[in-house]
C-alpha positions in Angstrom: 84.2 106.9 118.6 83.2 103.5 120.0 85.7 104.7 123.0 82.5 107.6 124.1 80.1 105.3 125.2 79.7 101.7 126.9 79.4 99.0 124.6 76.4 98.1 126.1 74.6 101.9 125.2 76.5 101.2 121.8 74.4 98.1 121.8 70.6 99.4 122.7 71.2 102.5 119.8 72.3 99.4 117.5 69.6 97.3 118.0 67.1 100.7 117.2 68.9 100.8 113.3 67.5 98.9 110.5 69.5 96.7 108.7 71.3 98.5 106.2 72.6 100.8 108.9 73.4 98.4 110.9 75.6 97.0 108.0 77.7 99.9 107.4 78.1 100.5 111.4 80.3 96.8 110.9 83.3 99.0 109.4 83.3 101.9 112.2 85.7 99.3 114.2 86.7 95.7 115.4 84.6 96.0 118.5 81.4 96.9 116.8 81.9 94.3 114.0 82.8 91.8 117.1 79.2 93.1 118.7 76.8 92.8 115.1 78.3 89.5 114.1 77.6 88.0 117.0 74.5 85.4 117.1 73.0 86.9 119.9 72.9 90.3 118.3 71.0 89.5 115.2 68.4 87.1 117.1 68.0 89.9 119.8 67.8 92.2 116.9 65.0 90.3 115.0 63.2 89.5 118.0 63.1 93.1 119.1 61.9 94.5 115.3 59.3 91.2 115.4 57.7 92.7 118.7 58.1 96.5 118.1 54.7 98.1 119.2 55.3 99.9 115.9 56.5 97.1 114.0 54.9 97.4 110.2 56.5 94.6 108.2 57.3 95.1 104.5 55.4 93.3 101.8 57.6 90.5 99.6 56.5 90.0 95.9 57.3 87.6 93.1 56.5 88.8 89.7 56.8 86.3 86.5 56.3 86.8 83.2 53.9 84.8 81.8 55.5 82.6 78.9 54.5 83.6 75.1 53.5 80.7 73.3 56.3 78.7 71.4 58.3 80.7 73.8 60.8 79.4 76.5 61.6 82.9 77.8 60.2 83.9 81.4 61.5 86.5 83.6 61.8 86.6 87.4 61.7 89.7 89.7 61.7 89.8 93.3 60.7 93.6 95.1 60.7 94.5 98.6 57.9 97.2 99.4 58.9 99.0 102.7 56.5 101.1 104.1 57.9 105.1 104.2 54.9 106.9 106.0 52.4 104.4 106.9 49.4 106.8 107.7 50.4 108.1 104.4 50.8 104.6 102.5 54.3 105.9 101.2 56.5 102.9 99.7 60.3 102.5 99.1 61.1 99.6 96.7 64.0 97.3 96.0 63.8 94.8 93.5 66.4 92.2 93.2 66.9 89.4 90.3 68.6 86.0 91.8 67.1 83.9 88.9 70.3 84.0 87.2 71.3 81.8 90.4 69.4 79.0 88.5 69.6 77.4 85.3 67.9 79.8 82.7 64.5 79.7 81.7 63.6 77.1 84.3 60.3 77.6 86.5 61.3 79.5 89.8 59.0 78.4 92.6 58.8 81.1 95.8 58.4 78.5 98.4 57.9 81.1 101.5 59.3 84.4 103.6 60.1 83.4 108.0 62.2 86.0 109.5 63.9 87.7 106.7 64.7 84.6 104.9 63.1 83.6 101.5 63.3 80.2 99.6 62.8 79.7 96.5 63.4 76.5 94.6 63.9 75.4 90.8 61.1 73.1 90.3 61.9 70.0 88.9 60.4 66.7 89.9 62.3 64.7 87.5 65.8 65.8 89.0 67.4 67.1 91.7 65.5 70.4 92.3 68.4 73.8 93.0 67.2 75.1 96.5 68.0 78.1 97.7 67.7 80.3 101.3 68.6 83.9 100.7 68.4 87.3 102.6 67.1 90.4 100.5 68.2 92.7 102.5 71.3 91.8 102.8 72.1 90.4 99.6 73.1 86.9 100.9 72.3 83.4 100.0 73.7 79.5 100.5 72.5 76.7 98.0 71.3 74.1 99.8 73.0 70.7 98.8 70.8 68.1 96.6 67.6 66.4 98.1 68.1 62.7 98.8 65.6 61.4 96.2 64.4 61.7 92.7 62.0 59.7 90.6 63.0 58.4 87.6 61.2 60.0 84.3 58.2 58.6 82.7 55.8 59.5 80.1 53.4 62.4 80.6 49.7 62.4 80.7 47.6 65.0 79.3 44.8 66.1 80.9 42.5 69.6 80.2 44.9 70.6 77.4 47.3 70.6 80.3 51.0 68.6 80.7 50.5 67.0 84.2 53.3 64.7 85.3 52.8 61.7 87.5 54.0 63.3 90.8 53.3 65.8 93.0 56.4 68.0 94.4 55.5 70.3 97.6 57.6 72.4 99.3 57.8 74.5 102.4 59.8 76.8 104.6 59.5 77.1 108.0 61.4 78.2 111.4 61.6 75.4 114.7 61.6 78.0 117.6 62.4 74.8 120.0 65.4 74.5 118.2 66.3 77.7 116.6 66.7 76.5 113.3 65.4 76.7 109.6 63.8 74.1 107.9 63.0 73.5 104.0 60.4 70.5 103.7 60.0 68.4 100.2 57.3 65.9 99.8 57.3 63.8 96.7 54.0 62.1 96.0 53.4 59.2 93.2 50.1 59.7 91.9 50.3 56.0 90.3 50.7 54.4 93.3 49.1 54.3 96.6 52.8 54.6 98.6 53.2 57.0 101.3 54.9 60.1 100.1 58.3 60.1 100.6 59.3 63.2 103.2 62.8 64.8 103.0 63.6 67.7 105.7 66.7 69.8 105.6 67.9 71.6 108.9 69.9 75.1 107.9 72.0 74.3 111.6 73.3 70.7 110.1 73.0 71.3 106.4 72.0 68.3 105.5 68.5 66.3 104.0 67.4 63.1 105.9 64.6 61.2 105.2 62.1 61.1 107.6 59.7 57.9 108.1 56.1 59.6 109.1 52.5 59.2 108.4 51.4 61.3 105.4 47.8 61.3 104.2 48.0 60.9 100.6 47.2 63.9 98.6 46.7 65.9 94.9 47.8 69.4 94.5 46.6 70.2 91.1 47.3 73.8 89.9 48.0 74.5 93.7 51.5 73.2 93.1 52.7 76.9 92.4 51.1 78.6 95.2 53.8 78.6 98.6 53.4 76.7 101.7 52.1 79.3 104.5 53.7 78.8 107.6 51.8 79.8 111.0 52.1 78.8 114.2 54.7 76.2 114.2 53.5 74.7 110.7 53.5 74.4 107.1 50.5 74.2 105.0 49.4 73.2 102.0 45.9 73.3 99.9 45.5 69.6 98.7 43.2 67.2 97.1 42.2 64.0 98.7 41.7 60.8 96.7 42.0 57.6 99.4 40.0 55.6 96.6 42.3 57.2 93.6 41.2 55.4 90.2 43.5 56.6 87.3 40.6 55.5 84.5 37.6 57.5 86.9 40.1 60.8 87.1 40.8 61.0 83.5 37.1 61.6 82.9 35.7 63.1 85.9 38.1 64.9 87.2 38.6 65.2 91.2 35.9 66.7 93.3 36.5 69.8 95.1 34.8 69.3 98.4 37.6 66.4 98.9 39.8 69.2 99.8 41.7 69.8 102.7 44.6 71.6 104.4 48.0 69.2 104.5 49.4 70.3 107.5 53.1 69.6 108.8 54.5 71.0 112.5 58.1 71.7 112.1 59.4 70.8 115.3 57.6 67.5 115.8 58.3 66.7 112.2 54.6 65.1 112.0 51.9 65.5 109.8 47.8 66.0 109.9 44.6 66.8 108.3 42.7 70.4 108.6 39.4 71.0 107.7 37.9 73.6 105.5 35.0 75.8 106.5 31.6 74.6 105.1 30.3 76.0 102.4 26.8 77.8 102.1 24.0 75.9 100.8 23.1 79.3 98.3 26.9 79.9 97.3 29.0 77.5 95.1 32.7 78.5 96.1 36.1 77.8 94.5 38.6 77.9 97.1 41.9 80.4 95.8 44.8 80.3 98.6 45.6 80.1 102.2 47.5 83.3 103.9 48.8 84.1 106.9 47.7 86.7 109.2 50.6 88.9 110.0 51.1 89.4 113.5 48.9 86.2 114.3 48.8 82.7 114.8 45.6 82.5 112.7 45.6 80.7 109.4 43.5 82.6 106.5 41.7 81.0 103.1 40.2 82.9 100.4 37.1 81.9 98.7 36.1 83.1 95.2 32.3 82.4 95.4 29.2 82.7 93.0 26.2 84.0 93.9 22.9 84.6 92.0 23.5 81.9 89.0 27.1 82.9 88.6 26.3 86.9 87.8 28.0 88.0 91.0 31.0 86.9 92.5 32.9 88.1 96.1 35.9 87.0 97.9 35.0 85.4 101.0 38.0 86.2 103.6 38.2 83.3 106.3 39.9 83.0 109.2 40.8 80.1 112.1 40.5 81.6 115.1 41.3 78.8 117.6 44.4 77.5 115.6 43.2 73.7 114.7 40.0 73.8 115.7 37.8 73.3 112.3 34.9 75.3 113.9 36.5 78.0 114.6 36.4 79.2 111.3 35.0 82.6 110.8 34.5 85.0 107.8 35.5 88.4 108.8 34.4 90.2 105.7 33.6 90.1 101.8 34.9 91.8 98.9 33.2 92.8 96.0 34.7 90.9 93.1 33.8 93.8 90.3 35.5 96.3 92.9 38.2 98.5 91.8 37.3 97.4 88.3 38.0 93.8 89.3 39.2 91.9 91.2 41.5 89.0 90.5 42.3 87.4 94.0 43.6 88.2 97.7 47.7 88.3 97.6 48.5 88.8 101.7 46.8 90.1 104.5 48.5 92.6 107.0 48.6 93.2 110.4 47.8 96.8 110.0 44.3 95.3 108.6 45.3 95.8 104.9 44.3 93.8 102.1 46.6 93.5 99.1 45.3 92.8 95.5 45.6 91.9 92.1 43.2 93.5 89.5 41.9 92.4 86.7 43.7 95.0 84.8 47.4 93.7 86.3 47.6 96.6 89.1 48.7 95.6 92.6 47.0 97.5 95.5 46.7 97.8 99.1 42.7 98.3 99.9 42.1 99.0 104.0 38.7 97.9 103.8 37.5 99.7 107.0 38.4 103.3 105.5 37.7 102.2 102.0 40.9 103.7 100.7 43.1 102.2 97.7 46.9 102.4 97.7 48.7 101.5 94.3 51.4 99.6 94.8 52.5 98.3 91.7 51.5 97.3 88.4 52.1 93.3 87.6 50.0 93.1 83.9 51.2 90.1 82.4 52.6 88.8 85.4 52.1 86.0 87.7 52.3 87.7 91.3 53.3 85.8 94.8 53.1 87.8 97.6 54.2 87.6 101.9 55.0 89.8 104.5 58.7 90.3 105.3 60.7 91.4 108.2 64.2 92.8 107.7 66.4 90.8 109.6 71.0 90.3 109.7 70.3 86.5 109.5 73.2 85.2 107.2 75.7 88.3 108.2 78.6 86.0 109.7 77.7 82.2 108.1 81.2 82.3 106.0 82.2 80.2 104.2 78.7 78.5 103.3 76.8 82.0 102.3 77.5 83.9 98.7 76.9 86.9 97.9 75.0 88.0 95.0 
């Protein structure tokens, strides 16, 4: 069959397949296998599904079960929502469960989606923390080899009813376009000591950690620890806490002030690190800042703020965005959502390029709200569930990286 046509129209009808088709065509015969495997082929085939006029990427979730008290059982569960009919919001789902490529019943932290890829590490400050990079769709992964550094263990401090160790553990995932490769970055942060955090970067090309020695402002994640890094336009961020004049005694008591926050920046290719600001907040409005999001499609960097309005009786979800990448007053509020909405709404998940907001209800549901044509697509229910959420794009990444990738 591969005898009827020129490789090169074999090629162009190839490239138009999605993934899984694609797979399968690998068995037809040597000189099509030759053609997919090659590098050139899946980076020409990402890049062309990346900048298809009708490109509508699928939507990535993370669902955990939220432990019982007295109870060490959690379960993980990853789906894949690929959109069927998009006019008619029509979904095909695949759910996949690599948790059992971690030690059981240890917290599983989805550190971020970039070109079909997804990372997701075991956290664990007090060891060397299992990191993985693995491809959904097609069932591939490779465990990256232990960071460099860990701290040693000491006793906890508990704060709010909560057990809050001494360090502060971030980690993102991100793609260097200069060099064509993937990068997993791990910050470890004392809080006891006024030391510059120690950075770690591992390249996917050498597959190895090196420390790197680079200016970090020092920084507090708080309960932000479980929410991913967001990677647009060349960089990782992160929602942080500053506290340049830390006192251990004064934080105990008072707790850290939230208009010391800030967005932790770090630009994969030049491996360096700065400060964003956050929009200001209304004089009328007291806000609590839930999550940065990409915008899919963009190079604009989203927040969502939960505010409270009227004494506290009403309370919307203020959707922000930076239009001039870096530029803090460039940040603009392109619309509002009714917190009681829908019968409630819990917090903004991901934002589309289609325009779509997706959800999480008060009553667990997961749904896809266009807020222009006021309709409301159900897309899953996630009651007691904690729910992590990105766009994806289907990519052959990992197809010929024997003997390092696994299959699960």
């Amino acid at each position: 069959m591969s005898n009827h046509f020129p490789l090169e129209i074999v090629e162009e009808i190839l490239h138009r397949l999605p993934v899984k088709s694609i797979v399968k065509c690998t068995s037809v015969c040597k000189a099509w296998n030759s053609l997919i495997t090659r590098q050139t082929f899946i980076y020409d085939h990402l890049n062309r599904t990346i900048q298809a006029p009708n490109h509508n990427s699928s939507l990535f979730f993370q669902f955990r079960k939220l432990m019982l008290p007295r109870s060490l059982q959690q379960e993980e569960t990853y789906s894949l929502y690929s959109s069927v009919n998009q006019q008619a919001d029509q979904f095909s789902v695949e759910r996949f469960t690599p948790s059992h490529l971690f030690e059981p019943n240890h917290y599983m932290l989805f550190v971020g989606a970039c070109n079909g890829l997804v990372c997701s590490a075991e956290f664990s400050p007090l060891k060397s923390t299992t990191i993985i990079i693995w491809n959904p769709s097609l069932r591939k992964y490779i465990v990256l080899p232990k960071p460099i550094t860990t701290y040693k263990k000491r006793s906890r401090q508990y704060l709010g009813g909560y057990v809050n160790p001494k360090y502060d553990i971030a980690v993102g995932f991100g793609f260097d376009s200069r060099n064509n490769d993937y990068k997993v970055v791990r910050l470890m942060n004392d809080r006891c000591t006024k030391d510059t955090p120690h950075v770690e970067v591992y390249a996917l090309a050498s597959h190895i950690w090196r420390s790197i020695s680079v200016i970090v402002p020092q920084f507090f994640l708080n309960d932000h620890w479980r929410l991913p890094s967001v990677f647009v336009n060349g960089s990782l961020h992160w929602l942080v806490w500053r506290y340049d004049d830390f006192d251990a005694a004064a934080y105990q008591q008072l707790g850290v002030r939230l208009n010391d926050m800030f967005i932790l920046s770090f630009d994969v290719i030049q491996e360096t690190f700065r400060e964003l600001t956050l929009p200001q907040q209304q004089p009328n409005e007291q806000a609590v800042i839930s999550r940065l999001l990409p915008v899919e499609g963009s190079h604009s960097l989203a927040l969502v703020n939960h505010v409270s309005m009227k004494w506290g009786m009403e309370r919307v979800l203020c959707i922000w965005v930076m239009k001039d990448y870096g530029n803090a007053n460039s940040w603009t509020e392109i619309f509002r959502l009714d917190g009681g909405r829908y019968g409630g709404i819990l917090t903004v998940l991901a934002l589309t390029s289609s325009g779509k907001v997706v959800l999480t209800l008060n009553n667990g549901a997961i749904v896809l709200v266009d807020p222009i044509k006021k309709s409301v697509e159900h897309v899953g229910l996630g009651r007691m569930y904690e729910v992590f959420a990105s766009s994806f794009v289907e990519s052959l990444l990992f197809l010929n990286k024997e003997p390092d990738v696994l299959s699960f």
